[in-house]
N, C-alpha and C positions, 0 to 999 in steps of 0.2 A: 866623642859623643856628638852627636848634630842634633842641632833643633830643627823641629818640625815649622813652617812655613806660618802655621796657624798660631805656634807658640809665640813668634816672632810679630805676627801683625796684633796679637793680644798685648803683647811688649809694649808696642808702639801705641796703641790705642789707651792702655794705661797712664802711659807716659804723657800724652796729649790733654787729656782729661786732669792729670796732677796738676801742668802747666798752667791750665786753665781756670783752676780752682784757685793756685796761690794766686795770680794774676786779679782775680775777682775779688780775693780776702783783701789783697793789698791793695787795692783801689779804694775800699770801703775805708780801710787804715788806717794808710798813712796821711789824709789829708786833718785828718784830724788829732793826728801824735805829733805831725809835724807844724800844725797852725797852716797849712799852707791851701785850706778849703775855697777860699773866697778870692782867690786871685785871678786876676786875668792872665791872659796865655803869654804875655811879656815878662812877667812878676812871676807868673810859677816857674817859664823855664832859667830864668835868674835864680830862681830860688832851689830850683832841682841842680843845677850847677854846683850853686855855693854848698848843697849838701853832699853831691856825690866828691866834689873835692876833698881832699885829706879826711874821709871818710868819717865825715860828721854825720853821718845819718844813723850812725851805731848807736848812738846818744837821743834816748827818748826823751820828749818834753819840750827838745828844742825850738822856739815859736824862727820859724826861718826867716818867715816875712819880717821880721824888727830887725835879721842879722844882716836881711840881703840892702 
């Protein structure tokens, strides 16, 4: 069975539009599940670090900024 050309950029166009919508929720988010709102750009990327390590960021509540 083939898909039609138009099904396929509907695909894509979908697809772009999800991306873009978790990316908006999770900006709104996680700076606030994770304490990590008020940091400066040196502090947060220390702090985005220590969380995507050993995958602490699964863990809601966690304030980062006291861990980092």
């Amino acid at each position: 069975m083939r898909i039609s050309y138009s099904c396929k950029l509907q695909t894509w166009k979908a697809a772009s539009q999800l991306r873009g919508e978790l990316v908006a929720k999770a900006r709104i988010s996680v700076p606030a599940t994770y304490g990590i709102g008020q940091l400066k750009h040196e502090e947060l990327e220390d702090a985005l670090k220590w969380l995507l390590g050993e995958a602490r960021f699964i863990h809601a509540g966690i304030e980062a900024k006291v861990s980092v």
